[in-house]
SEDREN-112661 format. One record per residue (C-alpha): x, y, z. Coordinates in steps of 0.001 Angstrom, whole numbers, plus 524288, in hexadecimal, padded with zeros to 5 digits. Layout:
SEDREN-112661
XYZ ...
//
This chain:
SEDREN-112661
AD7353C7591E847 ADA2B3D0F11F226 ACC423D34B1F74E ACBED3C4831F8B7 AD9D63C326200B7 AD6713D0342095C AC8043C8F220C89 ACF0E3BD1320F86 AD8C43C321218E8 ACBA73CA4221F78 AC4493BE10221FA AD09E3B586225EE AD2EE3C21723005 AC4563C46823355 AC32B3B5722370C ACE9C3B691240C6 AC64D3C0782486C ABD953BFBA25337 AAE413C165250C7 AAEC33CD6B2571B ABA303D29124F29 AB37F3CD5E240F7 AA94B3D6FE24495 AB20B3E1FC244BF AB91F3DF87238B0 AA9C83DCF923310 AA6EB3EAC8238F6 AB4153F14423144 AB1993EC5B2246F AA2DE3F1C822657 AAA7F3FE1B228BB AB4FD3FDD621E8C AA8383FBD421668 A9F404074C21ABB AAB24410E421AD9 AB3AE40DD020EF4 AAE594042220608 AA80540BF11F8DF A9F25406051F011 AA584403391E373 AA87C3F9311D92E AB69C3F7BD1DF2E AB97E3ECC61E83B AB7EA3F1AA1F7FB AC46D3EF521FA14 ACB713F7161EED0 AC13E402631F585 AC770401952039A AD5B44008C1FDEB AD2AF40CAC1F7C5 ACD32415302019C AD7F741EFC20860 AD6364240A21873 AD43043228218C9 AE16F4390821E55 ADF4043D2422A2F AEB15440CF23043 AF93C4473922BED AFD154556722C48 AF58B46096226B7 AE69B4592A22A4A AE4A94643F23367 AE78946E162286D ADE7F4794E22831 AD5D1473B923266 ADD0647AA523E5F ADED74889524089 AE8D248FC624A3C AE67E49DFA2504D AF1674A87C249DD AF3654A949258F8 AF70A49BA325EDF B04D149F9226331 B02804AB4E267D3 B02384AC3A2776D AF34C4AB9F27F35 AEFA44B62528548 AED0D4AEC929395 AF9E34A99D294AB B00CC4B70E29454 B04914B7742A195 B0B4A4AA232A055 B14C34AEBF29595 
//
């Protein structure tokens, strides 16, 4: 029932588009297809629903990966004569 209504929404959409624009949306769902869909006795659909993006962003995603000299603060030598 669902699979049925979300294909119908697709084609009603798809045929609104320009030839050129069809293509595109034919070239996504080749890449929806090559990058998310999984083999499996489950319908397609349920597979994409199910797949989470990797987090990629937030605080701490830098953690551990950067390292600061015990000296940062302290004053450089070549701008003595300036202080």
């Amino acid at each position: 029932m669902l699979q049925t209504t979300i294909l119908q929404n697709i084609e009603q959409g798809v045929k609104q588009l320009p030839n050129s624009l069809q293509i595109e949306v034919l070239h996504y769902i080749e890449f929806l297809k090559s990058n998310y869909a999984k083999p499996s006795n489950q319908n397609n659909a349920e597979n994409l629903a199910q797949i989470k993006p990797k987090k990629r962003d937030g605080f701490g995603i830098w953690q551990g990966k950067i390292a600061m000299s015990e000296d940062f603060d302290a004053p450089m030598e070549e701008f003595e004569e300036y202080m």
